[in-house]
N, C-alpha and C positions, 0 to 999 in steps of 0.2 A: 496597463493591464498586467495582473501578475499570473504566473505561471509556475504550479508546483506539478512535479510528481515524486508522490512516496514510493516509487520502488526505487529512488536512489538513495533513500535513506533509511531503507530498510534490511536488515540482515537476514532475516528467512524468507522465505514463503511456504505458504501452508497449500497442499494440494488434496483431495481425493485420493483413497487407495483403490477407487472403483478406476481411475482413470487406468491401471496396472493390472494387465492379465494372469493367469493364474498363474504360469511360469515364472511374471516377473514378481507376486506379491512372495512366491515359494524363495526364489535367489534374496531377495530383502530377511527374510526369516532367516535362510542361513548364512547369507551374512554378519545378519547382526549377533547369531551363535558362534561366529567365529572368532576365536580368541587373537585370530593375528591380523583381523581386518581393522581397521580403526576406521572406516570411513563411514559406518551404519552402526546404529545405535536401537533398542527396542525402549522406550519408554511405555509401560504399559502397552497399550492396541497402540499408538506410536511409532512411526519408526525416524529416526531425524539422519540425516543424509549427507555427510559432509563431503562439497563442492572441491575438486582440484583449482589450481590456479591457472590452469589452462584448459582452455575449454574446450580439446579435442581429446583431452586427455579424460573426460566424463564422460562420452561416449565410446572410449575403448575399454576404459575399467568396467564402465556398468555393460555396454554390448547390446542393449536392449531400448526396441525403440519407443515403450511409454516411458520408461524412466531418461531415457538419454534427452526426450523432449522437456520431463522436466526441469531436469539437471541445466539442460542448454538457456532455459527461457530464465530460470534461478539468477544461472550467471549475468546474462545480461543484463538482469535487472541491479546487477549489482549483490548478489546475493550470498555468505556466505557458506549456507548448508539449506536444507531443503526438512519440513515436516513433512509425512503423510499420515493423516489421519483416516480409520475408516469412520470414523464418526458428521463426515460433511458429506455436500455432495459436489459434484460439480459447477462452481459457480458462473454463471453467466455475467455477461459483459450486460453493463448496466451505464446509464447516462441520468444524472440530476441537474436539474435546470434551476435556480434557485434566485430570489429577488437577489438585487447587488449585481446583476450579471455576471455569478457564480454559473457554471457547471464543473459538473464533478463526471468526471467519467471510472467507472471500476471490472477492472475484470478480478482470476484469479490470481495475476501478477502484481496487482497494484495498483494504482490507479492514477489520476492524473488532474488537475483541478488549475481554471482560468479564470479571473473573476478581474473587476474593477470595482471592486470593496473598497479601495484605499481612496478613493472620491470622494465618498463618505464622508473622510475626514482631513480632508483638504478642502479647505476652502482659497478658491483661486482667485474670488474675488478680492481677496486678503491681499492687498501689496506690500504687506509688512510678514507676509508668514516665510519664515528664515528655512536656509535646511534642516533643519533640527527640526522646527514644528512639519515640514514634510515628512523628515526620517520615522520621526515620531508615529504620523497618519500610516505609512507605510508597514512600521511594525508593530501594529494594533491589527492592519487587514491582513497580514502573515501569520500572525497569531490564529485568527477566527480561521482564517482557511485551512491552517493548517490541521485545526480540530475539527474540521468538518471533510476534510479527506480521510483524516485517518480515520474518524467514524465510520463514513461512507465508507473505505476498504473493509473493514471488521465487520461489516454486515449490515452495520444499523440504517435505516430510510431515513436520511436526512431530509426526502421531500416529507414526511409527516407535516401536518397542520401542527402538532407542538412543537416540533424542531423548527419549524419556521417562523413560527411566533416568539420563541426565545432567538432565537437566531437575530431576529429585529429588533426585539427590546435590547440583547444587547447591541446592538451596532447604537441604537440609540444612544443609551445609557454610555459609551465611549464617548459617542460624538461628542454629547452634552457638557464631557468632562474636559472637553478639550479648549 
């Protein structure tokens, strides 16, 4: 069974500016007008948020506790600066159940994804199949997972009826080639 999550191979994360009070969206504004701040940026309605390398050191620069929650949950996930956008909203934690015995799990940090996809394309009846035709089955179902988390974090319904129908056709269409 393999096991990914994308917040360790991700560099931002993107949050809600509703998750930030009014004090703290006001500190974000002037910071990012400050010319001797370099750790907040305004891109448009934007603001991108660059992470210390120490993570106690986030919450004593920013002092505030929606942003220092952000900052703190950023880091751990490996992350190293932070969007807010007001254009989202707050994402809920979401779970996909998906044939292959994928689930995908997603919050606003990232998400996380389990599957034994790589069956698929191992055949164990095979007493001739070498490492290489395993290594092989293996990075065919790293591949498909790994597009189907990063989907599923960005928003998209991977349980949709078309996503799971292409989803199949290609596991097929791999297997077949194999």
């Amino acid at each position: 069974m393999s096991q990914l999550f994308l917040s360790k191979i991700r560099t931002s994360a993107v949050f809600p500016l509703g998750q930030l009070d009014a004090g703290e969206q006001c500190y974000l504004l002037a910071a990012a007008s400050d010319p001797d701040c370099g750790m907040v940026a305004k891109l448009g309605s934007r603001f991108l948020v660059c992470l210390s390398a120490e993570p106690a050191q986030n919450s004593v620069l920013h002092g505030m506790p929606g942003l220092s929650a952000m900052l703190y949950d950023a880091q751990r996930s490996g992350c190293r600066y932070i969007e807010i956008d007001p254009d989202i909203t707050e994402r809920q934690a979401e779970t996909y159940r998906l044939p292959y015995g994928i689930e995908v799990q997603c919050d606003a940090g990232g998400g996380s994804l389990s599957s034994s996809l790589a069956q698929e394309f191992i055949d164990e009846s095979e007493p001739d199949d070498t490492g290489l035709e395993i290594a092989r089955g293996e990075a065919a179902a790293d591949a498909i997972e790994s597009l189907i988390l990063a989907m599923a974090s960005e928003g998209y319904d991977v349980s949709s009826g078309a996503f799971v129908r292409a989803l199949d056709t290609s596991v097929h269409q791999i297997a077949e080639h194999f």
